[in-house]
C-alpha positions as CSV (number, residue, x, y, z in Angstrom):
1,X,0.0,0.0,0.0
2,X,1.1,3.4,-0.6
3,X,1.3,5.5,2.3
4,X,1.4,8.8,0.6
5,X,-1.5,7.9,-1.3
6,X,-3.5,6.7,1.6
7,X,-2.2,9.7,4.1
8,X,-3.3,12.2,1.5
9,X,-6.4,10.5,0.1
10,X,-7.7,10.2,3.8
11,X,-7.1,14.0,5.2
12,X,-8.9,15.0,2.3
13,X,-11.7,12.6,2.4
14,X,-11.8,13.8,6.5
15,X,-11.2,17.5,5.6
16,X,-14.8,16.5,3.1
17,X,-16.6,14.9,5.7
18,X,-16.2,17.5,8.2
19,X,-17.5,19.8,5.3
20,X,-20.5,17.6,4.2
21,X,-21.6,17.0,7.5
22,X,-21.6,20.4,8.8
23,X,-24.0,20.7,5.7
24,X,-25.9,17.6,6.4
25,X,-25.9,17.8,10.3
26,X,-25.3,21.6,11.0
27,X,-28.0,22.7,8.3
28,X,-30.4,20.2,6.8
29,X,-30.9,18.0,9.4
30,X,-30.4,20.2,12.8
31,X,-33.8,21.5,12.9
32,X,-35.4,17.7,12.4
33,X,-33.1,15.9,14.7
34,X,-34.1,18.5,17.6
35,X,-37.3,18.2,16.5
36,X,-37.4,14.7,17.2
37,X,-34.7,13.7,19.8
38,X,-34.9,10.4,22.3
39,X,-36.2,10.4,25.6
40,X,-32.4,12.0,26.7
41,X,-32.8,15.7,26.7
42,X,-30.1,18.2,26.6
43,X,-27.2,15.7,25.4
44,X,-25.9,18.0,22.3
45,X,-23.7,20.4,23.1
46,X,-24.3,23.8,22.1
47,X,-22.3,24.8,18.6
48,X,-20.1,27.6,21.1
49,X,-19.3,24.3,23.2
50,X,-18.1,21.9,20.7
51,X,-14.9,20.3,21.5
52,X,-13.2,21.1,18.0
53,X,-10.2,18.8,18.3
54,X,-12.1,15.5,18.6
55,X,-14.9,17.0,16.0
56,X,-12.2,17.6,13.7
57,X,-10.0,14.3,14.4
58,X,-13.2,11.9,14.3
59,X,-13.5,13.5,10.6
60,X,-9.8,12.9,9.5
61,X,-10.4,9.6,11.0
62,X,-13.3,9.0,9.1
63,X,-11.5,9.8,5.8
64,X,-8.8,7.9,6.8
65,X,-11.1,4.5,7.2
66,X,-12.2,5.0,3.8
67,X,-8.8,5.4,2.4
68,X,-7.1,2.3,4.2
69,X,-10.0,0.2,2.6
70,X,-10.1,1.5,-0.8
71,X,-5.9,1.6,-0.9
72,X,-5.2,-1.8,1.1
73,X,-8.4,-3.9,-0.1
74,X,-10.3,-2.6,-2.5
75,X,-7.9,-0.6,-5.4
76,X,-10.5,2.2,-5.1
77,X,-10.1,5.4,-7.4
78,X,-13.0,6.5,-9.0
79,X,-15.1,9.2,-7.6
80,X,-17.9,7.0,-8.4
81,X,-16.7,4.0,-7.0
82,X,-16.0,5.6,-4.0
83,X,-19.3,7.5,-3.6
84,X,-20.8,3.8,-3.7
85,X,-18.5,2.3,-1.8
86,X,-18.5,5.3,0.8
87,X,-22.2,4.9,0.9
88,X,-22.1,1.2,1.6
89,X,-19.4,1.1,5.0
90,X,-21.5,4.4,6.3
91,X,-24.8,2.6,5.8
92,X,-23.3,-0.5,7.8
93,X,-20.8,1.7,10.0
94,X,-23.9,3.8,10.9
95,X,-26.3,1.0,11.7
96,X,-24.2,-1.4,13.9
97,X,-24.0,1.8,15.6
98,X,-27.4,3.4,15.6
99,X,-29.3,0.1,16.3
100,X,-26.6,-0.7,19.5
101,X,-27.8,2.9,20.4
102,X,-31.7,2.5,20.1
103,X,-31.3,-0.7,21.3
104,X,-29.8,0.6,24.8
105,X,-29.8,4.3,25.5
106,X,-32.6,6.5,25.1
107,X,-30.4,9.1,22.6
108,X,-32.9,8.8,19.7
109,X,-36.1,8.3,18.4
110,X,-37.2,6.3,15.9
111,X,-37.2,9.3,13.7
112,X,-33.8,10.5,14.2
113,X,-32.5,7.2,13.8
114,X,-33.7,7.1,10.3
115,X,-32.7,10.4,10.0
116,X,-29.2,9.5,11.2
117,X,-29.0,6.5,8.8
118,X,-30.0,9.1,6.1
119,X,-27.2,11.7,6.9
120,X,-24.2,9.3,7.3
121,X,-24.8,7.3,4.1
122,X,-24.9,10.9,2.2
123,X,-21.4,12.1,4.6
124,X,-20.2,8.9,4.1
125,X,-21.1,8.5,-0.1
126,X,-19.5,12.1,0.0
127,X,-16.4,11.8,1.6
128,X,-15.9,8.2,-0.4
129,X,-16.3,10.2,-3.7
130,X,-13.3,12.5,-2.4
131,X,-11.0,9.5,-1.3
132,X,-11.4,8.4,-4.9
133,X,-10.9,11.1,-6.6
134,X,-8.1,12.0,-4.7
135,X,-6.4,8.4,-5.4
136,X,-6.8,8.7,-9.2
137,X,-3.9,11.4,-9.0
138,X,-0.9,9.9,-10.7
139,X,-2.9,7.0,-12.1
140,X,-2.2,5.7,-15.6
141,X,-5.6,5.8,-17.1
């Protein structure tokens, strides 16, 4: 595997992911998720509260994930190849999660569950479509 590649490919793919999901999270879906939240109340921090670090490393993370599978395993570097393969590990990635969560905390609803299942595959197909992209440099077509 090549490390450059996979460093690079995965910083942008989290540097995108922070990006989409601010979009997804931070705009589209904020108003419908506190809309609808689980029996928990008050368990989001405020936006003046975030803790930035982790926000911003669970990101580059997430980018990086993508990258070590489509470098190590899969030979991924198409943006649309990526998209699909982004959307498929975030639809998994966010339901082993989500349904552990529903199924023993009181953090969300039924509705923002779906809704969460609905945000991460876009982050996810997103930020895939970036990590392959961003591997097709220096590829012989």
């Amino acid at each position: 595997m090549n490390i450059q590649k996979f460093l690079v490919s995965g910083i942008i793919g989290g540097v995108v992911s922070f990006i989409a999901g601010y979009f997804v999270y931070g705009m589209l879906l904020m108003n419908y998720m506190n809309a609808h939240p689980g029996l928990a109340t008050n368990v989001n921090r405020p936006m003046g509260e975030f803790v930035w670090w982790a926000l911003i490393l669970g990101n580059i993370f997430s980018g990086l994930t993508l990258s070590y599978v489509y470098n190590k395993w899969a030979n991924i570097s198409t943006i649309g190849a990526g998209a699909m393969a982004g959307a498929i590990l975030g639809l998994l990635i966010v339901l082993s999660y989500d349904l552990s969560m529903y199924g023993t905390s009181q953090l969300l609803s039924k509705y923002s569950f779906c809704a969460d299942v609905l945000g991460s595959v876009i982050v996810s197909a997103i930020t895939g479509a970036a990590v392959g992209w961003a591997n097709s440099w220096g590829s012989k077509s």
